[in-house]
ZAMARGU-4260 file (C-alpha; in steps of 0.2 Angstrom, whole numbers, plus 5000, padded with zeros to 4 digits):
<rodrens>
0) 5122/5009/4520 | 5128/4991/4525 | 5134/4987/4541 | 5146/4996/4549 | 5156/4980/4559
5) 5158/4971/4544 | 5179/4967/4537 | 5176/4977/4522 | 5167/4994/4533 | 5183/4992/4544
10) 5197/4994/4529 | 5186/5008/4521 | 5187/5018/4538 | 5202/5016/4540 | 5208/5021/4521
15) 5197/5034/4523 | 5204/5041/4537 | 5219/5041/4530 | 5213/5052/4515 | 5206/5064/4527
20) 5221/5068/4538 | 5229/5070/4522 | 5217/5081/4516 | 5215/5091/4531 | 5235/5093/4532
25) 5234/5100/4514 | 5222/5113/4519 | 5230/5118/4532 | 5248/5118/4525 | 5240/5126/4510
30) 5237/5144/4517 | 5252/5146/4528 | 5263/5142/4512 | 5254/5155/4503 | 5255/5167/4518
35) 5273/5167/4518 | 5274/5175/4503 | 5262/5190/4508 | 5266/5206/4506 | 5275/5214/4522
40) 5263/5231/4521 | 5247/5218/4526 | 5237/5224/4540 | 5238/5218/4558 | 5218/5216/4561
45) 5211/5202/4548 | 5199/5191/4550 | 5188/5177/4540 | 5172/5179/4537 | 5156/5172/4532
50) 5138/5167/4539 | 5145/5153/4546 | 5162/5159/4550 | 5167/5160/4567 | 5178/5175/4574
55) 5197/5170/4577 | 5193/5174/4595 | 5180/5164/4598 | 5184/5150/4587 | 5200/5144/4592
60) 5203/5153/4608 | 5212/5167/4603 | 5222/5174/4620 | 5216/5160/4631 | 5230/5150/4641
65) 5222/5134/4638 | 5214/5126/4621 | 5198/5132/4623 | 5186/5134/4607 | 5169/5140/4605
70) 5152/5134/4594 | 5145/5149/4589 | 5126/5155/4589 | 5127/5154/4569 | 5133/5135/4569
75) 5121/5131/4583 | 5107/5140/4572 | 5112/5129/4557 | 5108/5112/4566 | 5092/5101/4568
80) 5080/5108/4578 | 5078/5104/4596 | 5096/5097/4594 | 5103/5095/4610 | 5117/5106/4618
85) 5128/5090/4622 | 5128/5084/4607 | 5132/5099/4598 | 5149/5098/4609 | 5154/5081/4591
90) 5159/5097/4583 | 5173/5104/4593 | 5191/5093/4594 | 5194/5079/4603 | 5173/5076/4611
95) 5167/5059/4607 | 5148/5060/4609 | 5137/5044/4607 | 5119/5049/4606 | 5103/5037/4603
100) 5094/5048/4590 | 5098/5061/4580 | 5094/5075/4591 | 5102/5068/4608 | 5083/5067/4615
105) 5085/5052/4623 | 5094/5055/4639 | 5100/5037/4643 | 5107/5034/4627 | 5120/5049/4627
110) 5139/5049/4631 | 5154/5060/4631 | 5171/5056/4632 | 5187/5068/4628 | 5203/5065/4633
115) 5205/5054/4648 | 5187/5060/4653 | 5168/5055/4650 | 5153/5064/4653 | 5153/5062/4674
120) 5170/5071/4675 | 5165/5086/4664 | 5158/5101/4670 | 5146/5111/4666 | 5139/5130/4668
125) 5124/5140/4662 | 5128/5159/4663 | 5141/5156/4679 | 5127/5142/4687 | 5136/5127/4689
130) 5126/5113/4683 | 5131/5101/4697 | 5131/5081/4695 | 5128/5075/4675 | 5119/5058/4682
135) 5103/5057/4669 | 5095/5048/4686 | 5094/5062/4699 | 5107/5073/4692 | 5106/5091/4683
140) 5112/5087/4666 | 5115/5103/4652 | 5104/5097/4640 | 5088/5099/4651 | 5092/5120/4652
145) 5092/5124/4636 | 5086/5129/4621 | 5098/5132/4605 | 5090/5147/4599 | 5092/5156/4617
150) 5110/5151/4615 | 5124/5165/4611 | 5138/5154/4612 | 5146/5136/4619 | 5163/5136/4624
155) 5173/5122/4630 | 5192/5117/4636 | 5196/5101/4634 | 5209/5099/4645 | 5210/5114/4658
160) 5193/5126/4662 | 5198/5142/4671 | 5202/5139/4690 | 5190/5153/4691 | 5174/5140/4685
165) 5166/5133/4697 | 5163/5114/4696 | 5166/5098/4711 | 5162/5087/4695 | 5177/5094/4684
170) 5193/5085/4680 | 5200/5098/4668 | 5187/5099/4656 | 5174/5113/4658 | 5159/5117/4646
175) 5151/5136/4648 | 5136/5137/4636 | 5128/5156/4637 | 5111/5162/4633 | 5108/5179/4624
180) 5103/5194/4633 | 5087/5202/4631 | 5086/5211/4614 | 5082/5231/4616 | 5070/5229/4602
185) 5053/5223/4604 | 5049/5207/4593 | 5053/5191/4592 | 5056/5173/4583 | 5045/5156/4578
190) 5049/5140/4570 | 5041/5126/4565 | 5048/5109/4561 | 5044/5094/4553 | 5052/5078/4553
195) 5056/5060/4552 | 5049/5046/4568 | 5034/5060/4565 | 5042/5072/4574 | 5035/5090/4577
200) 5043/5104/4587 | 5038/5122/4588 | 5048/5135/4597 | 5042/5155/4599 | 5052/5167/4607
205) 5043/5185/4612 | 5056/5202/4618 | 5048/5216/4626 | 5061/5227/4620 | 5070/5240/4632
210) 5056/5247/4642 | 5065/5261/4655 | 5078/5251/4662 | 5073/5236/4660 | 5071/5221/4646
215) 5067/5204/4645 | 5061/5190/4636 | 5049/5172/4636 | 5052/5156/4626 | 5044/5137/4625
220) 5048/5127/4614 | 5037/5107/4612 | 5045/5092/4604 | 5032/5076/4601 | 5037/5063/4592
225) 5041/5041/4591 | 5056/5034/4596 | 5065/5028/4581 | 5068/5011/4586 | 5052/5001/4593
230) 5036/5008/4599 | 5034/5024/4612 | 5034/5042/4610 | 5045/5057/4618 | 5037/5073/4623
235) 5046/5088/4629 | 5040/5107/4634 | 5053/5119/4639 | 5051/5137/4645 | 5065/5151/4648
240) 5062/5167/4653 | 5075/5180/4658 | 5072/5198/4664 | 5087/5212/4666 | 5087/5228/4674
245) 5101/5242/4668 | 5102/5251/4686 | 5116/5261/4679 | 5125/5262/4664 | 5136/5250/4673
250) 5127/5243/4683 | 5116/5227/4680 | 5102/5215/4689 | 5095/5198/4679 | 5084/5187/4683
255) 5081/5170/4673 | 5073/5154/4675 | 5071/5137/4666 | 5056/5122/4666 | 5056/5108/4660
260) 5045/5094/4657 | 5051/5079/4649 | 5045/5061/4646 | 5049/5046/4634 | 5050/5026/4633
265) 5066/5017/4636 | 5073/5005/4621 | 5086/4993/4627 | 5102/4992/4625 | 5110/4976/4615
270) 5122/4964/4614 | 5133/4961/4598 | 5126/4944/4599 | 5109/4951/4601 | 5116/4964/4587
275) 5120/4949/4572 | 5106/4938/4578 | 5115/4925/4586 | 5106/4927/4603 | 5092/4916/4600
280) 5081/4930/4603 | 5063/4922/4607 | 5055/4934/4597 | 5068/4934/4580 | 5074/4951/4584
285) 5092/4958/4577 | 5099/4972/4568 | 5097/4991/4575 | 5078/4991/4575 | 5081/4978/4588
290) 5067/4986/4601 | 5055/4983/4614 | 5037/4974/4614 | 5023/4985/4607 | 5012/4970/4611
295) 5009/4957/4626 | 5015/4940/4619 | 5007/4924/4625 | 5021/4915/4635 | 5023/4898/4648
300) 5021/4901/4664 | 5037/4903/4674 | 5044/4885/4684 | 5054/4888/4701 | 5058/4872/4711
305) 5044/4863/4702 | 5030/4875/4703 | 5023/4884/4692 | 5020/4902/4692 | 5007/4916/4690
310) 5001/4915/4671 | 5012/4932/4669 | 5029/4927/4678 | 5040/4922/4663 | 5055/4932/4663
315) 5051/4937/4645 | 5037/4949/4648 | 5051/4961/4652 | 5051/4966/4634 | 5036/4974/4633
320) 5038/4992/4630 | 5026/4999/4643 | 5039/4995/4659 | 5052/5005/4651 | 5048/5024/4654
325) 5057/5040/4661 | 5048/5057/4667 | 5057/5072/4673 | 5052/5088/4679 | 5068/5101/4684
330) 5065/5121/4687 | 5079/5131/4688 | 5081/5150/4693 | 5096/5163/4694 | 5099/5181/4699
335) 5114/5186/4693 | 5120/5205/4700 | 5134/5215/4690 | 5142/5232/4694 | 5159/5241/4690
340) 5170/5251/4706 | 5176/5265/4697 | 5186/5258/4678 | 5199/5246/4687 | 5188/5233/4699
345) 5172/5225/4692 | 5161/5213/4702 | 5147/5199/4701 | 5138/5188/4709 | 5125/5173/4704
350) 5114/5164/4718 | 5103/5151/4711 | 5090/5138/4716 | 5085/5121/4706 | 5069/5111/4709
355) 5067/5092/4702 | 5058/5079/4702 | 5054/5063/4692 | 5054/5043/4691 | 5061/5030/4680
360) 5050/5012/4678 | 5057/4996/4675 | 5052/4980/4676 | 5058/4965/4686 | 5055/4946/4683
365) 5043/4935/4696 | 5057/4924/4701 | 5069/4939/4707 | 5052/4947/4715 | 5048/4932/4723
370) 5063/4929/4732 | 5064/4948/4737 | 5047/4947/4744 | 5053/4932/4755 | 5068/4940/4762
375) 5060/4957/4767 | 5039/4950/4771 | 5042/4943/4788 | 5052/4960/4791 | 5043/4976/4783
380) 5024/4978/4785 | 5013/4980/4771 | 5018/4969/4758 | 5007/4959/4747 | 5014/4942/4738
385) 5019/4945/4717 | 5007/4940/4703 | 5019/4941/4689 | 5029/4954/4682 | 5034/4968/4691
390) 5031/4987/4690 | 5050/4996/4698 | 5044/5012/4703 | 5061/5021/4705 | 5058/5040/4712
395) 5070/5055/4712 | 5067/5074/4720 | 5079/5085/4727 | 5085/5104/4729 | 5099/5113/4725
400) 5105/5129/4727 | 5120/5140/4730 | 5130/5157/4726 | 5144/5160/4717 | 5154/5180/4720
405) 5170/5186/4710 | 5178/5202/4708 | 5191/5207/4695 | 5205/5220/4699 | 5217/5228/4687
410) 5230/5235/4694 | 5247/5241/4682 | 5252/5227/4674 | 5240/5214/4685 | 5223/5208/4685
415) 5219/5198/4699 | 5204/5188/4701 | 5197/5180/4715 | 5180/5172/4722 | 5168/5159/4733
420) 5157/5147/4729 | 5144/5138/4740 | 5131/5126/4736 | 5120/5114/4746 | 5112/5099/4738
425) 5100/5089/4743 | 5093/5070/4735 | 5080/5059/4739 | 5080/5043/4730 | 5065/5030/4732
430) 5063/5012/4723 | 5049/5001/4726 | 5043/4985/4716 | 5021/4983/4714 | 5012/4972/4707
435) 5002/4977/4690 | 4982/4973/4691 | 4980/4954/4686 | 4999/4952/4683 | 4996/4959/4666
440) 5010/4970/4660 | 4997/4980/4653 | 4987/4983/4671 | 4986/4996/4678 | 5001/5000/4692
445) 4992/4993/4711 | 5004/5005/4722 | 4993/4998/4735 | 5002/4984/4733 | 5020/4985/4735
450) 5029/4967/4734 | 5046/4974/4741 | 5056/4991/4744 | 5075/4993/4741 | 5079/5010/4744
455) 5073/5028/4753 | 5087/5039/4755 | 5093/5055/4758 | 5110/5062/4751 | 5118/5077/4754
460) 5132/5090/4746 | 5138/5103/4754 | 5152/5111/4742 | 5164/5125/4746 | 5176/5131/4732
465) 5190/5147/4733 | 5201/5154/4720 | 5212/5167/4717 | 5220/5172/4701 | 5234/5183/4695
470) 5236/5188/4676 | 5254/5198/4673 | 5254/5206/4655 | 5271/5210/4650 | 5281/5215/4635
475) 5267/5229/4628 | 5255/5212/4632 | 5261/5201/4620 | 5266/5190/4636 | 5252/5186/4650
480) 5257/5175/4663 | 5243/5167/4675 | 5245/5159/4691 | 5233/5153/4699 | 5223/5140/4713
485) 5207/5134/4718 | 5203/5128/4735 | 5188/5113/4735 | 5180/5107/4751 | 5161/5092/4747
490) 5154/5088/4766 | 5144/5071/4759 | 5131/5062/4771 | 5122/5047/4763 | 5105/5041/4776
495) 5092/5030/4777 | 5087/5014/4768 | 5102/5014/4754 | 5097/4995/4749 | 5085/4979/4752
500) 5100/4975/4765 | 5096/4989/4776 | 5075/4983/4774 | 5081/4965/4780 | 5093/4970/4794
505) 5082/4984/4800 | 5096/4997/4798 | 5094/5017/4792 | 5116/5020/4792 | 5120/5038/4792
510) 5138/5040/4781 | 5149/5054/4781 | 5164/5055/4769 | 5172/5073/4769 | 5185/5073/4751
515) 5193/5093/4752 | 5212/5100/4743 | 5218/5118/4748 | 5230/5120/4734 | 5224/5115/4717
520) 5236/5124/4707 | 5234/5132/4689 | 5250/5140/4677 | 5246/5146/4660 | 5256/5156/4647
525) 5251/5165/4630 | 5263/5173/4621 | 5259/5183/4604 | 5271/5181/4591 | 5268/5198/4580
530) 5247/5200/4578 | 5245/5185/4572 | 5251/5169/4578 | 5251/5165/4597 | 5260/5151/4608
535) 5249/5145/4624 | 5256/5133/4639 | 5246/5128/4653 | 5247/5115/4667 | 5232/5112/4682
540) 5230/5100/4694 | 5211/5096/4699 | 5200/5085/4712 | 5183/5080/4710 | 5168/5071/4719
545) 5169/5052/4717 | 5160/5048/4704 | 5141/5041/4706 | 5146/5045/4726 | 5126/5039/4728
550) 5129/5021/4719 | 5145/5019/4729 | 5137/5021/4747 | 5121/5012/4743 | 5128/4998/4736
555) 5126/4979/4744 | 5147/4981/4747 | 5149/4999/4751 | 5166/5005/4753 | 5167/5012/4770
560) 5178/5023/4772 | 5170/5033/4757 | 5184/5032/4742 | 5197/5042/4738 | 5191/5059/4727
565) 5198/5057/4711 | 5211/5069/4704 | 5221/5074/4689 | 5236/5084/4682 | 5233/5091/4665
570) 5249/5101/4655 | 5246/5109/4638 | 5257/5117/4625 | 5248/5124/4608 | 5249/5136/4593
575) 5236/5146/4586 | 5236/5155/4569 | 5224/5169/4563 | 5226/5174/4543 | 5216/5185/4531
580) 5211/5165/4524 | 5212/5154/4538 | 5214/5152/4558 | 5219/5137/4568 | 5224/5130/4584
585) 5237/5116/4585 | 5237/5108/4603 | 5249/5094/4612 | 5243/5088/4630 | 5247/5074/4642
590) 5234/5071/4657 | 5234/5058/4671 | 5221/5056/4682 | 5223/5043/4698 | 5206/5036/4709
595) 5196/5030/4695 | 5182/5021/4704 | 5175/5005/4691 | 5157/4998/4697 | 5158/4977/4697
600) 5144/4965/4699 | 5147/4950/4709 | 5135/4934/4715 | 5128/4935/4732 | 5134/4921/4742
605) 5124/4907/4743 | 5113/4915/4728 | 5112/4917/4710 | 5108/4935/4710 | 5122/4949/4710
610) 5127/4962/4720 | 5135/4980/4713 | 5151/4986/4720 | 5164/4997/4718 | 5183/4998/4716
615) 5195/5009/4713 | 5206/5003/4696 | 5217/5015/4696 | 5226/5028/4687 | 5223/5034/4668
620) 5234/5043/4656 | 5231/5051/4639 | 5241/5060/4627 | 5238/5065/4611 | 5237/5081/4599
625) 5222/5091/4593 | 5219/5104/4578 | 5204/5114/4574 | 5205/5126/4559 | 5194/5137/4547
630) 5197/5141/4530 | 5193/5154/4516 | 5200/5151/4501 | 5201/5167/4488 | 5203/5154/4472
635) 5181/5152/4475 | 5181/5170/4475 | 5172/5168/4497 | 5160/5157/4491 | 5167/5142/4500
640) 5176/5141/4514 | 5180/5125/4525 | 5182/5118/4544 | 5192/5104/4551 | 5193/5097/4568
645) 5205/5083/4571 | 5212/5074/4585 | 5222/5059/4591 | 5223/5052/4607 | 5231/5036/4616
650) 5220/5035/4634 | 5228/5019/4645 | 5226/5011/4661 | 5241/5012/4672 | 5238/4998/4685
655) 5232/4979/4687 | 5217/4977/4698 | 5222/4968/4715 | 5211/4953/4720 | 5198/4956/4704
660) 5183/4945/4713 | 5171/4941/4698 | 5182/4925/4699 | 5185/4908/4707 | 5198/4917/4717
665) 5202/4933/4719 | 5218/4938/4709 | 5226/4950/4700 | 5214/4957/4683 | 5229/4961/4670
670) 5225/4977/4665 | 5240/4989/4667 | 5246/4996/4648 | 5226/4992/4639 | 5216/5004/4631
675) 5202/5012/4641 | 5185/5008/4632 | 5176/5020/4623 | 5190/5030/4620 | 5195/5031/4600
680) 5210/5035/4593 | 5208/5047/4579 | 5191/5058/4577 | 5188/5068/4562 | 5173/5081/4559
685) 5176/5092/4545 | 5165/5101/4532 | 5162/5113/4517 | 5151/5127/4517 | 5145/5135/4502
690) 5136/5153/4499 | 5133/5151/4479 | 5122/5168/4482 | 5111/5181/4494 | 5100/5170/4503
695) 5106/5153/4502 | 5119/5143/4511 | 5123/5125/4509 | 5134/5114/4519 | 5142/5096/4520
700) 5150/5087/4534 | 5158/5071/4540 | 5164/5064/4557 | 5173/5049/4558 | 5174/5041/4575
705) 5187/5026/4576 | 5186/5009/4583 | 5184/5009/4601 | 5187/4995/4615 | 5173/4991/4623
710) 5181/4981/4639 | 5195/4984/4651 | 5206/4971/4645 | 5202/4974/4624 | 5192/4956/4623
715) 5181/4966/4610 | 5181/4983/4599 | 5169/4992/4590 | 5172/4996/4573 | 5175/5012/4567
720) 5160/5020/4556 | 5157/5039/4547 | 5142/5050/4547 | 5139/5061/4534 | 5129/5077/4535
725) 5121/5090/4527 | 5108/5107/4527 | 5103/5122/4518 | 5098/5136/4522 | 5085/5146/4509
730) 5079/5163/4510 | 5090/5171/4524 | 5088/5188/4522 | 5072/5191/4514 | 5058/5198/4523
735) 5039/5202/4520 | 5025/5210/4531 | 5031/5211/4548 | 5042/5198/4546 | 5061/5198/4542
740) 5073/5182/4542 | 5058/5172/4533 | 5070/5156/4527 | 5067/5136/4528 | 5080/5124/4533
745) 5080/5103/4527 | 5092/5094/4538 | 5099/5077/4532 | 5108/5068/4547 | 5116/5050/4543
750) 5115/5054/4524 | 5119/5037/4521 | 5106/5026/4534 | 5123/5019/4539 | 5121/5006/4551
755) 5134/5006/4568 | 5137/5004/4586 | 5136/5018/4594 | 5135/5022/4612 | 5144/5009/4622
760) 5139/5001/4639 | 5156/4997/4644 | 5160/4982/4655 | 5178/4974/4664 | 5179/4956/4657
765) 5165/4953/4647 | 5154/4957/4632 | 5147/4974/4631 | 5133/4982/4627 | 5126/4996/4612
770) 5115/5007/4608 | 5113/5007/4588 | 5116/5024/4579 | 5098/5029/4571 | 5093/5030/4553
775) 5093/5042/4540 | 5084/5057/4548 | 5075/5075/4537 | 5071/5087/4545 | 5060/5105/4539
780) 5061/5120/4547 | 5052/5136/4545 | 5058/5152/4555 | 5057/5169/4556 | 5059/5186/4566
785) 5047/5199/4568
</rodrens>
């Protein structure tokens, strides 16, 4: 309620932050107090429980070398449906995830940041696939592969993946999200959901059972509905299929395969001044519904160098809603074979091929047409002169496969891991402007008549990653040691026409850049204090592709050579807790990573449009704490239990920028010592669940996000804001006719309608831009199994 930006919103979050750490220290301090004074005689093995209580092991990483925690099928169960699996990661310490809407639909309106990272130098596997680049244009990101219901679990390290994980995209933090395995029973599950912007989504899932040796399963799920903010819709079917075949008892072949077809309308990104009305907007828009046309307006004619344009060349019918619009199609299949060599040496491997394709639209104004056409219409054939606005045809398609091989030997007091993978991917990348029939923005697309082209290229990976791990368990295993290292070799090529510069000069470059590391090492300890209570250390060192390696090399100033690859040293040191009331982690890290490559716009010479580059700004560091805990208090006799995450985290830049040039002069931008944008200081989610009775669940929860900087020198902030939560569950349990699990689900995201910033365009020197957190959102589901 309100706005979130305001003085009085910012002392509130502030105040109650405060009152949450303290409340989230008092239930934690709580428990161990009363601990201490337990009985001796206790039994080792305890555990809290409850339908939405996660095992120690899998909650807070229970014998793990790094701070790795989970989000179990229960929790993933319990959220909106056709929630995404990226934005399901806001529950787990330490992520800051920004999404458009309520569900994370919206693929250019998510971001991730955690630590010193965001969402590009994260990686990401599907059942030991790597998921490749996280680019929403051209890229392989999680949330097109899967469906929650298919999930078993999501487990993420924040700071240190295994060196066993596969990833060129990885700076530490790893995400692993894994899908259930066929059931051995024949059956299946069904929901329907109802919901706010007129959404609809309807998911079935059908299990063959175990027939002989082998078992399998089928699921679609279809989401319809309208964007939130402005007009357009968004429309997504998704299938997942997986087939497995028990050779022996130990011995195991599965097949699985994803598609996905998705579509939507864009809805811009704003300004603050565009935010509070202060933009002199021509059509009085402001506040978060700011959005796209759903109308042609009537508007002047465009006047450059005293003539007057087309009757549709005003800048201004870029609004309209109809020249904003993304499609996607991606197919994904893996074969994934599993056997055991006698009790001591187990082995796997995955190979695995991805097909996409799709296109983005976007418009472009008649001046900046105009003068395109001019530069390039004496030089490529075929072009036709503009009539007004512009349709931006931007295409993507592309390839990728690969094979990833370990083995695991136990030998005494050893397990020694070690493994290969290989992967080629391939990109093409086509953008083209054409004129609409008549100029209209609401004619028909005339690719017959393209005004001017500004890329077709073709980019390749070809990746090569080793590792070799030792684990040492020592002391009756109450002490595993792990040493380990990875080797990473990326062969990039970037060809073709990269941008209208290589049109004009009648250019195709061919670019090579090679980034490789033979020793990326990784040291971790666990040490169990009794049965309970375990100490954990770990320190890595990782490399990854350049960022947006595409963007660097096609840009108008490339940086030849390629850039450095970007690398990082992470070091841990945690404790975790496991009680008959409570378990918890408590993490300390320190992270630096050096290479950070920053895009820059910059004026042509001699022009008033702007050119993109790149430069490198230098190193990052981070530090900061992180606790996540769970806890089952015996004064509401298990009827209530509780879960906190919490972290705190100081992410700076280490280095000025030599000869900055988005000035007079270049010179020195001062940057050494500021925050890095988009990275909050605290971040709070915690919540209550209760089970008053058989059948019924209800939960509450809260996530704070504090204020963030939105630049690189801290000219502007975002304000802090908190979103409240909340679903029940009804009739879990109960069953009628061939149907069992019958229960309806209400989901209530933003409780409040509060109003914030939330995912920020972040710039160097200058005022960024939003994406508005939505509205109050309801959601009705009805499910069951049969």
């Amino acid at each position: 309620m309100g706005i979130a930006l305001n003085t009085n919103m910012h002392t509130a979050a502030r105040r109650l932050r405060l009152t949450l750490l303290s409340a989230t220290i008092l239930a934690a301090a709580t428990p161990v107090l009363a601990q201490e004074a337990a009985p001796s005689t206790e039994v080792d093995l305890v555990v809290v429980t409850g339908k939405r209580v996660s095992e120690a092991s899998v909650a807070i990483g229970t014998d793990q070398a790094t701070a790795t925690v989970s989000i179990t099928r229960e929790a993933l169960l319990s959220a909106p449906a056709g929630v995404t699996g990226l934005k399901m990661l806001e529950s787990l310490p330490g992520f800051n995830v920004q999404a458009n809407d309520a569900l994370g639909m919206y693929e250019f309106g998510n971001s991730v940041s955690v630590r010193a990272f965001n969402f590009q130098q994260i990686g990401f596997l599907l059942d030991d696939i790597p998921m490749g680049r996280s680019d929403q244009f051209g890229g392989s990101p999680i949330y097109r592969y899967v469906d929650n219901e298919n999930l078993l679990r999501v487990t993420a390290s924040a700071g240190a993946g295994d060196v066993a994980l596969p990833s060129y995209a990885s700076l530490g933090p790893i995400v692993d999200y894994f899908t259930q395995a066929p059931s051995q029973v024949a059956g299946g599950s069904a929901s329907y959901t109802r919901g706010s912007d007129a959404l609809k989504r309807a998911f079935l899932r059908l299990e063959s059972g175990k027939v002989g040796p082998f078992s399998g399963y089928v699921s679609g799920s279809w989401i319809e509905g309208d964007l939130w903010r402005g007009p357009g819709t968004i429309d997504r079917t998704h299938y997942e299929a997986k087939l497995r075949w028990d050779m022996s008892e130990d011995t195991s072949l599965t097949f699985q395969t994803v598609h996905n077809d998705y579509f939507d309308y864009d809805s811009p990104s704003i300004t603050k001044a565009q935010y509070f009305g202060n933009a002199n907007d021509p059509f009085g828009r402001k506040g978060r519904d700011f959005a796209y046309l759903g109308y042609v307006p009537v508007l002047a004619p465009a006047v450059i160098n005293g003539v007057t344009g087309p009757t549709y060349s005003n800048t201004n019918y870029n609004q309209y809603y109809k020249f904003a619009i993304n499609k996607r199609k991606d197919h994904l299949y893996g074969l994934t074979f599993k056997t055991a060599v006698g009790e001591s040496i187990d082995l796997s491997a995955t190979a695995y091929y991805e097909d996409k394709s799709g296109y983005g639209v976007s418009p472009e104004a008649y001046a900046t047409s105009l003068a395109s056409h001019n530069a390039e219409r004496l030089i490529v054939p075929g072009l036709t002169a503009p009539r007004g606005i512009q349709y931006g045809l931007s295409g993507v398609d592309g390839t990728r496969q690969g094979v990833t091989a370990k083995g695991e030997w136990r030998i005494g007091i050893n397990t020694v891991e070690a493994g290969v993978w290989i992967e080629d991917d391939d990109y093409h990348r086509t953008q083209a402007r054409y004129n609409v029939e008549g100029g209209n923005p609401d004619g028909a697309p005339l690719f017959n008549e393209p005004v001017h082209l500004q890329r077709n290229y073709v980019s390749t990976r070809q990746t090569t990653q080793f590792f070799l791990k030792d684990t040492l368990s020592l002391l009756d295993d109450d002490l595993k040691l792990e040493f380990g290292f990875k080797t990473l070799d990326v062969d990039y090529q970037i060809s073709g026409y990269r941008n209208p510069a290589d049109y004009i000069n009648r250019r195709t470059p061919s670019i090579k850049a090679n980034w490789s590391d033979s020793f990326l090492p990784q040291v971790g300890m666990v040490y169990s204090v009794g049965a309970r209570d375990q100490v954990f250390a770990s320190y890595s060192e990782n490399m990854a592709l350049p960022r947006g390696a595409d963007d660097v090399l096609s840009a108008a100033s490339p940086l030849v050579p390629a850039p450095e690859a970007e690398t990082s040293t992470n070091i841990e040191l945690g404790y975790r807790a496991n009680r008959a009331t409570f378990n918890a982690s408590f993490v300390v890290y320190k992270t630096e990573f050096k290479n950070r490559l920053q895009s820059f716009a910059a004026p042509v010479p001699g022009s008033t449009t702007t050119e993109t580059f790149f430069q490198n700004v230098g190193a990052v560091k981070a530090s900061g704490v992180e606790f996540s805990g769970q806890w089952k208090p015996n004064l509401f006799a298990g009827k209530v239990y509780f879960n906190t995450n919490i972290s705190y985290n100081i992410s700076e830049f280490q280095d000025d920028i030599a000869n900055f040039v988005l000035i007079p002069t270049p010179a020195a931008l001062k940057i050494a010592g500021k925050k890095v944008p988009d990275f909050p200081e605290w971040i709070f989610q915690g919540g209550v669940t209760v089970e008053p009775t058989d059948g019924l669940v209800f939960n509450l929860s809260g996530r704070l996000i504090d204020d963030r900087f939105t630049n690189f020198i801290n000219g502007e902030h975002a304000a802090g804001y908190m979103i409240w939560n909340a679903y029940i569950d009804m009739g879990e349990g109960f069953g009628f006719g061939p149907f069992e699990q019958v229960k309806a689900r209400v989901n209530v995201d933003n409780i409040f309608d509060t109003d914030y910033l939330g995912t920020i365009g972040t710039t160097v020197n200058t005022a960024a831009t939003f994406r508005p957190g939505s509205h109050r959102t309801i959601q009705f589901t009805l499910s069951a199994d049969f």
